[in-house]
Backbone as JSON, one array per atom type, in Angstrom:
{
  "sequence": "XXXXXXXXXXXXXXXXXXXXXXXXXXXXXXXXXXXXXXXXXXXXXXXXXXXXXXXXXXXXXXXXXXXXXXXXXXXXXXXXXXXXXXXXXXXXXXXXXXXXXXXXXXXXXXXXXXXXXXXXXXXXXXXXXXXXXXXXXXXXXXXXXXXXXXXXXXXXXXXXXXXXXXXXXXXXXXXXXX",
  "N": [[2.86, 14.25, 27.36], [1.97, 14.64, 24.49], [3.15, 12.33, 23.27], [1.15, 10.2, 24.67], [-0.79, 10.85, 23.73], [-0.54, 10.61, 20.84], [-0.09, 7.47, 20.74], [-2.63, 6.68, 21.52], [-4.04, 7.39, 19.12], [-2.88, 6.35, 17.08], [-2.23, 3.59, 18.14], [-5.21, 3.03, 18.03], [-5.83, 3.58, 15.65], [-4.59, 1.25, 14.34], [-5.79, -0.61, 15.25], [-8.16, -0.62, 14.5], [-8.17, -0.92, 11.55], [-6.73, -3.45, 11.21], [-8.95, -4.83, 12.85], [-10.51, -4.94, 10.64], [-9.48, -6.09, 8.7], [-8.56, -8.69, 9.24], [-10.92, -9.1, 10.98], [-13.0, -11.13, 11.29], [-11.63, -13.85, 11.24], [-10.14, -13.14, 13.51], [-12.17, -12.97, 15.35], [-13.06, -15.34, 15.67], [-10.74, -16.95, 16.08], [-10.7, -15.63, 18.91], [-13.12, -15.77, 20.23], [-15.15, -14.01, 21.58], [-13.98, -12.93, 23.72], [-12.49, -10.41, 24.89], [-15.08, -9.49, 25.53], [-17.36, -8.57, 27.61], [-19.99, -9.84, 29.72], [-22.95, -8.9, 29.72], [-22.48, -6.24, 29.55], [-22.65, -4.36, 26.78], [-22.1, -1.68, 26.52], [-18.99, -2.14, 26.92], [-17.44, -3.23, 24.4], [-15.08, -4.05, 22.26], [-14.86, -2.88, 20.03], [-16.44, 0.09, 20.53], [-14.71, 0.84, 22.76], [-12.25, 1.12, 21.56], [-13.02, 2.73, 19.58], [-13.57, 5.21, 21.4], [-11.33, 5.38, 22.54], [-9.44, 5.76, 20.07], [-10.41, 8.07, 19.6], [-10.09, 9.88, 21.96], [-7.46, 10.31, 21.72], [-6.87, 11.58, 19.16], [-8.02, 14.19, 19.65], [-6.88, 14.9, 21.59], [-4.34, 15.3, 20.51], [-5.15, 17.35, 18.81], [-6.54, 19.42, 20.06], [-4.21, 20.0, 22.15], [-2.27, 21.16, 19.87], [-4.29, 23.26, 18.34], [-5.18, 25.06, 20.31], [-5.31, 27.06, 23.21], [-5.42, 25.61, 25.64], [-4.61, 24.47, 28.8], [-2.73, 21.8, 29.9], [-4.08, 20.3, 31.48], [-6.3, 21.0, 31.15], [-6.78, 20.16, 28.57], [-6.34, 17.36, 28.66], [-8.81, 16.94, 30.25], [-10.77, 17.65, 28.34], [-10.06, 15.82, 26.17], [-10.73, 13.97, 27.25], [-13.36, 13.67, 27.31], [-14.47, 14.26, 25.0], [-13.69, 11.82, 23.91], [-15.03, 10.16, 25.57], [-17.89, 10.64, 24.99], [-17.28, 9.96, 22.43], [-17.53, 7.04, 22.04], [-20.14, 6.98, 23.52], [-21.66, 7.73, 21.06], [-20.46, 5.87, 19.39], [-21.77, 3.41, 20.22], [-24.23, 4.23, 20.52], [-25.12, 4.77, 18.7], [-24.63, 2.28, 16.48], [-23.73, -0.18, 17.4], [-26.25, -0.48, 19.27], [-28.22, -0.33, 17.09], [-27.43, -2.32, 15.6], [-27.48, -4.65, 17.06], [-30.58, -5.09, 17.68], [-30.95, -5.73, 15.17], [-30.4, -8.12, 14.08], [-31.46, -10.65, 11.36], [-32.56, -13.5, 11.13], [-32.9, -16.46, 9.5], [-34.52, -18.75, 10.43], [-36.69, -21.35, 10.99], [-39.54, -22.58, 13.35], [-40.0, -25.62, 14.22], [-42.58, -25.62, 14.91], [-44.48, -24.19, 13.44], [-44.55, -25.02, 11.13], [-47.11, -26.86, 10.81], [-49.69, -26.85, 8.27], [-48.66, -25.82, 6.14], [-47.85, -26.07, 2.55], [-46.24, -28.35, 0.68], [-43.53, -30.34, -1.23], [-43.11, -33.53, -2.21], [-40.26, -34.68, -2.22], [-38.77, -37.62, -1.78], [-40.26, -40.4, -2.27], [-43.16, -41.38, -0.01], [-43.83, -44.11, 1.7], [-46.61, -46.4, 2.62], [-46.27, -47.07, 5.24], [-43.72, -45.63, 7.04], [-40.59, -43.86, 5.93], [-40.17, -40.53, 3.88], [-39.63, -37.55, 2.48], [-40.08, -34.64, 2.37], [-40.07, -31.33, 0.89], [-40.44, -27.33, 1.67], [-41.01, -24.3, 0.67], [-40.09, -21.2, 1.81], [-40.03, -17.88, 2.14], [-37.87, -16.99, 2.41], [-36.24, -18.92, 1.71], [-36.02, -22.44, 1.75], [-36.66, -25.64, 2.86], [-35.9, -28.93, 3.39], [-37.34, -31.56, 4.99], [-37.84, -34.7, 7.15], [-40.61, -37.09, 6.78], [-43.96, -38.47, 7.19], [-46.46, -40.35, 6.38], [-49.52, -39.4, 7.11], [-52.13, -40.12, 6.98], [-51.59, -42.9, 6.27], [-51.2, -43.9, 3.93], [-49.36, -44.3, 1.08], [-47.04, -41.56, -0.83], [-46.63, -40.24, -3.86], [-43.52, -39.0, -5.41], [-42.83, -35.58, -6.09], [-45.66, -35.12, -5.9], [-47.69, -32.46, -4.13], [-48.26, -31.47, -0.95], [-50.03, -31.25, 2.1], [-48.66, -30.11, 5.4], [-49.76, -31.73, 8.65], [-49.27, -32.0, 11.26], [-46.55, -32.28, 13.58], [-44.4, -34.48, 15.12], [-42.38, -35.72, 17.11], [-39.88, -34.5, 15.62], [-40.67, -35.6, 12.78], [-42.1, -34.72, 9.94], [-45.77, -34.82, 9.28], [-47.66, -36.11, 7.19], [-50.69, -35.1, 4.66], [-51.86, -35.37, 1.61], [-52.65, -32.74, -0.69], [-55.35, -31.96, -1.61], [-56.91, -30.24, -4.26], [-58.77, -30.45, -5.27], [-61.01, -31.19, -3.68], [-61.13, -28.68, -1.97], [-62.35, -27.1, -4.15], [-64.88, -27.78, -3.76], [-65.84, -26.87, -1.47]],
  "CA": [[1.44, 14.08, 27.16], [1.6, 14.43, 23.95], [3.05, 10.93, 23.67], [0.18, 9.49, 24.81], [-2.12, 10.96, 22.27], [-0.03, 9.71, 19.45], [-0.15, 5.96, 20.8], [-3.74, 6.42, 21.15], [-4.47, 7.46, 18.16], [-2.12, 5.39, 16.7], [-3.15, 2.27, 18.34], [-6.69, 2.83, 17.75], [-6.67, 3.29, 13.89], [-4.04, -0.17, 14.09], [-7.19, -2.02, 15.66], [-9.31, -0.49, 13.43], [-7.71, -1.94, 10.02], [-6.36, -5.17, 11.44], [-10.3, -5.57, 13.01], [-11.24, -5.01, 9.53], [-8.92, -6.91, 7.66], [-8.7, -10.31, 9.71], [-12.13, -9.36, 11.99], [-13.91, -12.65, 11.07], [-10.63, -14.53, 11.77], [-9.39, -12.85, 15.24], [-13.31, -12.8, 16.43], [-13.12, -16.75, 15.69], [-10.01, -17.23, 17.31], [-10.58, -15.26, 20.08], [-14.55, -16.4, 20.75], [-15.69, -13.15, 22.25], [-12.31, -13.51, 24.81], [-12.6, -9.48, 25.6], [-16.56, -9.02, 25.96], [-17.91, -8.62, 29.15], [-21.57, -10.42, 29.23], [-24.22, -8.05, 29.69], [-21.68, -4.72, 28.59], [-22.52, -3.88, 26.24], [-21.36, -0.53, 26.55], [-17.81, -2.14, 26.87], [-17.64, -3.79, 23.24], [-13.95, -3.52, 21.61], [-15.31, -1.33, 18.83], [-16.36, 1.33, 21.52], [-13.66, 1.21, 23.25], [-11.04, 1.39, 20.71], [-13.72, 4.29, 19.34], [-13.09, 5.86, 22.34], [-9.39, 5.75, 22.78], [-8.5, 6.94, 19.39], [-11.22, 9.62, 19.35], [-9.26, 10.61, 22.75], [-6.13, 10.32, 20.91], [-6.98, 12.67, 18.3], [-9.21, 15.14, 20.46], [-5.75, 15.42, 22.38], [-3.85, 16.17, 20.06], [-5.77, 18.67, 18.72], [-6.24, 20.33, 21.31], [-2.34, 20.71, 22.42], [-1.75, 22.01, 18.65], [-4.88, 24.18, 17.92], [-6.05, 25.57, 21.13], [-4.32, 27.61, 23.87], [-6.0, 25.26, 26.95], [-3.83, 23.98, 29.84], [-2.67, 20.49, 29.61], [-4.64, 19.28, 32.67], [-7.78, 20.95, 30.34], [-6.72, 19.32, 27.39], [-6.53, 16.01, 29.22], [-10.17, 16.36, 30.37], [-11.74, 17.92, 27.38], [-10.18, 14.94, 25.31], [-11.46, 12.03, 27.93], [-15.11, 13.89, 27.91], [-14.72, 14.38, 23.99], [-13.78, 10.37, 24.23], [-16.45, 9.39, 26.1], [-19.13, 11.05, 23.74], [-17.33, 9.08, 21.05], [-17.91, 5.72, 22.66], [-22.02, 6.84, 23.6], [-22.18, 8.02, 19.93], [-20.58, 4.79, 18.56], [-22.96, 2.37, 20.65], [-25.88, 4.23, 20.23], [-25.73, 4.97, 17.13], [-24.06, 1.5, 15.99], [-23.94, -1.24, 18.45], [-27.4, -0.91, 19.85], [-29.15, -0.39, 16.73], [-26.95, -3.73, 14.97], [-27.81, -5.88, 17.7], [-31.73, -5.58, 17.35], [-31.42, -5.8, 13.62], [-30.81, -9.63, 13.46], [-32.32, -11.48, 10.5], [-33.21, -14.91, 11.22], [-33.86, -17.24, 8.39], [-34.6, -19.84, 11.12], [-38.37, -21.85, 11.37], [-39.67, -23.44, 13.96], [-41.17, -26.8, 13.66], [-44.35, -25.54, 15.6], [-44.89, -23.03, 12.5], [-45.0, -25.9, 9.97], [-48.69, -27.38, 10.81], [-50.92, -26.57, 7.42], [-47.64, -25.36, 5.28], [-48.03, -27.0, 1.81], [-44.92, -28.84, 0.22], [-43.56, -31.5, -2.33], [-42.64, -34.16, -1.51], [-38.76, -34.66, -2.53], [-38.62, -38.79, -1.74], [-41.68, -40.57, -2.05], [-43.32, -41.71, 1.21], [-44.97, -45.59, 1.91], [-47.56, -46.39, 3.79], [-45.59, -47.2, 6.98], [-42.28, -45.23, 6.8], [-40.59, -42.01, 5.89], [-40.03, -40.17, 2.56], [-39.06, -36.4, 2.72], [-40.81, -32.83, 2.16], [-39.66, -29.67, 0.88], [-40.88, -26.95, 2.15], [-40.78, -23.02, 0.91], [-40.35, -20.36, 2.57], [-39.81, -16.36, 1.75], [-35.89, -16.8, 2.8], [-35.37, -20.78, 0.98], [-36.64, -23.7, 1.38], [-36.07, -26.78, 4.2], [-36.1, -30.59, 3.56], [-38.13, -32.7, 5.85], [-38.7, -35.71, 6.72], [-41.85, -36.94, 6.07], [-44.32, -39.8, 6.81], [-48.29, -39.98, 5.84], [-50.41, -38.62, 8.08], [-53.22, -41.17, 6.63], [-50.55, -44.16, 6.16], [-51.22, -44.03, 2.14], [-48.11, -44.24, 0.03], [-47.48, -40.31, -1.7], [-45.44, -40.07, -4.55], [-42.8, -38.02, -5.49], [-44.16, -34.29, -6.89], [-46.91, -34.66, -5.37], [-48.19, -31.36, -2.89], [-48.82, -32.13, 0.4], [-49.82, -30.08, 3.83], [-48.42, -30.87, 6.83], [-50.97, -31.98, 9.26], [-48.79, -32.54, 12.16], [-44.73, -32.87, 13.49], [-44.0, -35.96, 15.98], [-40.63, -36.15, 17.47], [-39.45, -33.8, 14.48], [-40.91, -35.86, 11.85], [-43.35, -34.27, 9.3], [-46.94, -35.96, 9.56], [-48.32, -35.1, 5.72], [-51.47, -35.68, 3.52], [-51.65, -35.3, -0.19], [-53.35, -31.98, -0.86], [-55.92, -32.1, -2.64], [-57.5, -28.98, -4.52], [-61.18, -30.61, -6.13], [-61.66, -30.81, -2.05], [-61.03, -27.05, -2.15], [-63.39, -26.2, -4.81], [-66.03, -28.15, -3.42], [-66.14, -26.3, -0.29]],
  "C": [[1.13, 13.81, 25.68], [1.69, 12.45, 22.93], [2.15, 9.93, 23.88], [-0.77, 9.63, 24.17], [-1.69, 10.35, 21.38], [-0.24, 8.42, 19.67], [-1.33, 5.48, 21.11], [-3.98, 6.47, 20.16], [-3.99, 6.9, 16.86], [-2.6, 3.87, 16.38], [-4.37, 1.83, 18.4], [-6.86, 2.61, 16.48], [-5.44, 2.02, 13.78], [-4.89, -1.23, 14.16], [-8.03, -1.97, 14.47], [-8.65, -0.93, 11.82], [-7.03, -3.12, 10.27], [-7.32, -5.66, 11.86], [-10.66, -5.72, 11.22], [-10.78, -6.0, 8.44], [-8.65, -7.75, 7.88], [-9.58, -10.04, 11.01], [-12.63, -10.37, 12.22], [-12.69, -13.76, 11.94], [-10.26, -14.54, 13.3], [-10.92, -13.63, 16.18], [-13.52, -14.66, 16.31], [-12.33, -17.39, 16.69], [-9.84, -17.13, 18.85], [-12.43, -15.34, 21.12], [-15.34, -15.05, 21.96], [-14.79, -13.25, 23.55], [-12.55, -11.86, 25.45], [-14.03, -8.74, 25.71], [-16.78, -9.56, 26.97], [-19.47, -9.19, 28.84], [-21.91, -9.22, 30.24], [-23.83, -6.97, 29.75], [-21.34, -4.46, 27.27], [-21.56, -2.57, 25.82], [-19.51, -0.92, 26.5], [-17.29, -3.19, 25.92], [-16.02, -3.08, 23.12], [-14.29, -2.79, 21.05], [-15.38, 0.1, 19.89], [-15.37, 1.9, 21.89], [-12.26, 1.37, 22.4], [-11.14, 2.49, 19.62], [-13.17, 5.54, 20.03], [-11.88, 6.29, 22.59], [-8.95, 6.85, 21.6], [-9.12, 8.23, 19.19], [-10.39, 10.6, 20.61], [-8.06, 11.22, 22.22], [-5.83, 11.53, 20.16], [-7.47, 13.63, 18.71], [-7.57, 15.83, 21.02], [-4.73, 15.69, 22.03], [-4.19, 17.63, 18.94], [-5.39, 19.72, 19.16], [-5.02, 21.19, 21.76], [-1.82, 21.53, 21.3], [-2.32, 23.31, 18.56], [-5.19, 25.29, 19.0], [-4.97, 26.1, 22.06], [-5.05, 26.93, 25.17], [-4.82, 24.59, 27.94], [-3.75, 22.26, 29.41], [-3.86, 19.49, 30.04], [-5.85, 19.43, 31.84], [-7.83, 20.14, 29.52], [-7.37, 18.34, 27.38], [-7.85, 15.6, 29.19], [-10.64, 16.88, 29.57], [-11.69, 16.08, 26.14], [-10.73, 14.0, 25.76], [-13.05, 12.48, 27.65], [-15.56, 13.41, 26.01], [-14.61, 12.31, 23.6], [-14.37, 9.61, 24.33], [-17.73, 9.53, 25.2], [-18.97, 10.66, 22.87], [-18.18, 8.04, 21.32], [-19.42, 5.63, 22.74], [-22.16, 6.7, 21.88], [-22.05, 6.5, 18.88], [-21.88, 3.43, 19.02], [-24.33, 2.34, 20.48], [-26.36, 4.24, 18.76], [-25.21, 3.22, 16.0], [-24.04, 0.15, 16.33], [-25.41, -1.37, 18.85], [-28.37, -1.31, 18.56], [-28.94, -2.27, 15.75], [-27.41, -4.89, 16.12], [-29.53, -6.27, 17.93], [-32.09, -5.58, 16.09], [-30.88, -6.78, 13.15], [-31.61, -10.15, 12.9], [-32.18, -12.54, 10.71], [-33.92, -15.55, 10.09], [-34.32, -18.59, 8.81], [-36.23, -20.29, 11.12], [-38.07, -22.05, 12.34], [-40.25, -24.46, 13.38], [-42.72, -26.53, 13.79], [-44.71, -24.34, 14.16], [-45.02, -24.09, 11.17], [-46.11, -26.82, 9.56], [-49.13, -26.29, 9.57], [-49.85, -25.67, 6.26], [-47.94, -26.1, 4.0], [-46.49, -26.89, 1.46], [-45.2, -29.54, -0.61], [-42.69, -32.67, -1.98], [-41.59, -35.26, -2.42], [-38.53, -36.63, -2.9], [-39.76, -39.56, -1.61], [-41.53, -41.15, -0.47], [-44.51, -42.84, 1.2], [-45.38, -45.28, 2.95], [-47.22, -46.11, 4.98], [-43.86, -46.7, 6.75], [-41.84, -44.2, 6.4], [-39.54, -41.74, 4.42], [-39.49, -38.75, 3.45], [-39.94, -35.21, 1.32], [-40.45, -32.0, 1.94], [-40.7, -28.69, 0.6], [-40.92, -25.54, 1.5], [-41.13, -21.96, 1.71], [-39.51, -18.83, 2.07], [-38.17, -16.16, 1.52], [-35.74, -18.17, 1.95], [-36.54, -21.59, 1.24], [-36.43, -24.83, 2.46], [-36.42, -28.47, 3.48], [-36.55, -31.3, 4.99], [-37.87, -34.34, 6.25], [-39.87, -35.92, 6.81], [-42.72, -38.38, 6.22], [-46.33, -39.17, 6.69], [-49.16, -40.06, 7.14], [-51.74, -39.83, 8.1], [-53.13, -42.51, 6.49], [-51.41, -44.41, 4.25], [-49.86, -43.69, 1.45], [-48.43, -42.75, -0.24], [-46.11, -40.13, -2.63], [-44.71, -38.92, -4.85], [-43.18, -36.76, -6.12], [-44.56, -34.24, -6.3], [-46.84, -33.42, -3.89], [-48.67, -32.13, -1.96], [-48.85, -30.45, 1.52], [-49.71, -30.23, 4.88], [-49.41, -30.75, 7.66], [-50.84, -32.15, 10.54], [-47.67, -32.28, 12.0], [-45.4, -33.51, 14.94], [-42.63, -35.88, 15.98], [-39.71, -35.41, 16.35], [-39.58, -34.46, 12.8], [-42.49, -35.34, 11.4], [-44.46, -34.8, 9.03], [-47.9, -35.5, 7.98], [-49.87, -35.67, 5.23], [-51.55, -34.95, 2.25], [-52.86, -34.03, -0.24], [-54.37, -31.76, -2.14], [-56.64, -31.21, -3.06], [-58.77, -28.86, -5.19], [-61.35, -30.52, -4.5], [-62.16, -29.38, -1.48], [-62.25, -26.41, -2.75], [-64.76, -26.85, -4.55], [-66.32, -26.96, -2.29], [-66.68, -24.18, -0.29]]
}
């Protein structure tokens, strides 16, 4: 028995510094190859949580404690299992709704002001940059009014079409009139 604790606990902290030290690499190579879709709960990390927390629970146990084997056995699978909740809940669940997104949409870029990077003729397309809290985006870009807008110049999108930016030249005496 005890055998089998050692090659848990063994082969759990082996995962755990070869995940860590070619993670990016394996999880490339291997494209999510041992995740189950929609188990969460059965994530490598967990489960290789789980094992060596068994691992070590069980030998514990057999050293420190005067319990029967067969107890051992099930104190270390229970002590095991409470790894695995503790790593998901406390680790897994809360990392997977704490994705940052530095993504737009297009539908969020009506009345944005920009500058416009390449100028833009009457009939035809120049290019827009854009800021935003996270960077910045390049556009393209045609006139909303069909008036040439030169380069520098502020503009506020007024429109997207087929994913092209629909602009006019912002103008800020308009502003202080109003």
């Amino acid at each position: 028995m005890e055998t089998l604790y050692w090659g848990c606990l063994i082969g759990g902290a082996v995962f755990a510094v070869v995940s860590l030290v070619l993670g990016d690499l394996i999880d490339g190579l291997l494209d999510g190859a041992f995740e189950l879709p929609g188990l969460d709960f059965f994530k490598p990390v967990v489960l290789a949580g789980s094992i060596t927390t068994f691992g070590g629970a069980g030998i514990m146990l057999m050293r420190y404690s005067s319990v029967s084997a067969m107890s051992g056995l099930l104190l270390s699978l229970l002590i095991g299992i409470a790894a695995a909740m503790l790593v998901f809940f406390a680790y897994i669940k809360p990392m997977r709704n704490s994705d940052v997104s530095i993504a737009f949409s297009m539908k969020e870029l009506p009345g944005k002001i920009g500058e416009i990077t390449i100028p833009v003729p009457e009939k035809g397309f120049g290019e827009v940059m854009i800021r935003f809290a996270s960077g910045s985006t390049i556009q393209t870009a045609s006139s909303f009014e069909h008036f040439p807008i030169a380069a520098g110049a502020r503009v506020v999108v007024v429109d997207v079409v087929d994913g092209v930016l629909r602009v006019s030249e912002w103008e800020e005496d308009v502003l202080k009139e109003l």
